[in-house]
C-alpha positions in Angstrom: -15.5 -19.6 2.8 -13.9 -20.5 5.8 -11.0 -18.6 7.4 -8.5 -19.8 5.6 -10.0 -19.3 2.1 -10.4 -15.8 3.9 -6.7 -15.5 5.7 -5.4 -16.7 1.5 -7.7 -13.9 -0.1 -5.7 -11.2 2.3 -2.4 -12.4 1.7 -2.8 -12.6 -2.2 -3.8 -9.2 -1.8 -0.8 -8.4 0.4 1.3 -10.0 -1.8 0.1 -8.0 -5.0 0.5 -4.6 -2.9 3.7 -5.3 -1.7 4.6 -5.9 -5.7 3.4 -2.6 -6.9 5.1 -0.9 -3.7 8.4 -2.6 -4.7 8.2 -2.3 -8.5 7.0 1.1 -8.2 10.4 2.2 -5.8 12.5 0.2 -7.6 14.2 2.6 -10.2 14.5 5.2 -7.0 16.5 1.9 -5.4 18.8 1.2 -8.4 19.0 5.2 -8.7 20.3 5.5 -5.1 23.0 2.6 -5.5 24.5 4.2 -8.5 24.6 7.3 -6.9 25.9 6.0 -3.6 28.7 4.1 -5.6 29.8 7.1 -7.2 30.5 8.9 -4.3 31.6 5.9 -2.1 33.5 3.3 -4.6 34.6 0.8 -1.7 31.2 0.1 -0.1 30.1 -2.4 -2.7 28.5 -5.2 0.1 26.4 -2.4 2.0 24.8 -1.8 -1.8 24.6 -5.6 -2.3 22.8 -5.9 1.1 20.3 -3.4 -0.1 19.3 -4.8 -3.2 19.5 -8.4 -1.8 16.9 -7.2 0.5 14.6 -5.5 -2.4 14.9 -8.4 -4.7 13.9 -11.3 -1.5 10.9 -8.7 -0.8 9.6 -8.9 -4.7 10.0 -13.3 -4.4 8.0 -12.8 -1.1 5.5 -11.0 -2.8 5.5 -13.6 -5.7 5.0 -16.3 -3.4 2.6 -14.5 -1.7 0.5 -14.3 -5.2 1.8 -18.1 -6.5 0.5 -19.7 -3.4 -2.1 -17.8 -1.2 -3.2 -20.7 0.1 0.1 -22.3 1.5 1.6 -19.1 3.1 -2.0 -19.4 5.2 -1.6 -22.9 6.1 1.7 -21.9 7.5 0.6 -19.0 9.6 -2.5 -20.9 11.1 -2.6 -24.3 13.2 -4.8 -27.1 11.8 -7.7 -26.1 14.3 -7.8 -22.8 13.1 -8.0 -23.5 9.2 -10.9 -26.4 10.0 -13.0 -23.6 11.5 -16.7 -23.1 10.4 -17.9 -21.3 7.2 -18.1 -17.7 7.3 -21.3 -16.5 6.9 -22.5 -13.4 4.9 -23.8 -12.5 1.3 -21.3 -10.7 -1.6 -22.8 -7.7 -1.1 -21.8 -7.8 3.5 -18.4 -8.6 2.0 -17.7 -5.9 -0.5 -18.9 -3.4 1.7 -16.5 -4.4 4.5 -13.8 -4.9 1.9 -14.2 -1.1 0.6 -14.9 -0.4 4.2 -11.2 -1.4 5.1 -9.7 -0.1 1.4 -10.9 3.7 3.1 -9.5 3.1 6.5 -6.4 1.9 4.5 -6.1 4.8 2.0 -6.6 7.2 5.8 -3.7 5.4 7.8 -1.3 6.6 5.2 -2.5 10.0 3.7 -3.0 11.3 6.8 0.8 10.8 8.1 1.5 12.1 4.2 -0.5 15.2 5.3 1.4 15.9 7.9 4.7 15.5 6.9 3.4 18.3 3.2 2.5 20.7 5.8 5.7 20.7 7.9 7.9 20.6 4.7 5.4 23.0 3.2 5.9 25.4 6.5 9.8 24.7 6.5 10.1 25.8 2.8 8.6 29.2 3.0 11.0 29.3 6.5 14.4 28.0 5.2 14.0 28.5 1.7 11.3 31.0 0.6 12.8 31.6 -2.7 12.8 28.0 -3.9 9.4 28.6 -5.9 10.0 24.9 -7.4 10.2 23.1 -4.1 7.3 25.0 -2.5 5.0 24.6 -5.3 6.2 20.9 -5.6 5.0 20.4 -1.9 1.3 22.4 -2.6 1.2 19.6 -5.6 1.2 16.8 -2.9 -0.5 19.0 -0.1 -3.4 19.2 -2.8 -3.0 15.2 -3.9 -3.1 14.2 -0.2 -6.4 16.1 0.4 -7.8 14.2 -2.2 -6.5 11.0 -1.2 -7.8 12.1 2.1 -11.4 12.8 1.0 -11.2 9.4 -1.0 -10.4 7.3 2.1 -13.1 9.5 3.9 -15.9 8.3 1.2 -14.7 5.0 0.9 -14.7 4.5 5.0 -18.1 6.6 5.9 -19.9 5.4 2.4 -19.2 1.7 1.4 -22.6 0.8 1.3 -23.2 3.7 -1.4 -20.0 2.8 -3.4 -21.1 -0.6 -3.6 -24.5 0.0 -4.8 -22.6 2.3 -7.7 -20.3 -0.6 -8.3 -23.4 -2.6 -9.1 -25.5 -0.4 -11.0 -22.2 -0.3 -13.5 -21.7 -3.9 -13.6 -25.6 -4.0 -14.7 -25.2 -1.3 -16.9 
């Protein structure tokens, strides 16, 4: 592989990410236009903008998927794309590829941690008797720990997740 075969695997992955993050926030973005037109009838082009912007980010992310290969050419110059084969076995490459997944899954659990314990600490403050909010935010105190310890395995252990991967492929 050479580094743009590498540079297209990354943004196909990007690209199929950014779909799932769109598609999975998309009812909460067609929920908060009909809500915001019910409340503000004459502000139909600031709505427009928003979903013009949310539909343009799922054709990126298509594009991204379709054609890999193209979105690299266009990032890199021509002496960057003609660079030497990477070298390195499947087995250096998963492990740096679960490796990364672990450092990803930390960059944005750990912010999420945060932010469940100051809500968590500002619901038993301002609102003590709102027993459905507070337990609401232990739910996602308790599903970012696990995401934490997750990220944690995947960063300090890809060499033994890998091995597991490949004793169930064999299996």
């Amino acid at each position: 592989m050479n580094k743009l075969d590498v540079l297209s695997v990354g943004i196909r992955l990007l690209g199929i990410f950014l779909l799932v993050f769109l598609l999975r926030d998309m009812p909460f973005v067609i929920e908060t236009v009909k809500q915001f037109k019910e409340f503000n009838p004459e502000s139909g082009s600031g709505m427009a903008f928003y979903l013009t912007i949310s539909i343009l980010a799922i054709l990126v992310s298509l594009i991204m998927i379709k054609f890999p290969v193209s979105v690299s050419k266009m990032l890199t110059t021509s002496s960057k794309a003609d660079s030497p084969k990477l070298e390195g076995n499947a087995e250096t490459i998963q492990i740096t590829g679960v490796l990364l997944l672990g450092i990803y899954i930390l960059s944005w659990a750990i912010p999420d941690l945060i932010n469940n314990i100051i809500g968590l600490w500002q619901a038993y403050k301002y609102t003590p008797n709102d027993t459905v909010n507070i337990a609401y935010i232990w739910n996602a105190l308790i599903t970012t720990i696990i995401e934490i310890a997750i990220g944690f395995y995947c960063a300090l252990d890809s060499y033994g997740i890998v091995k597991m991967i490949a004793k169930l492929r064999a299996a």
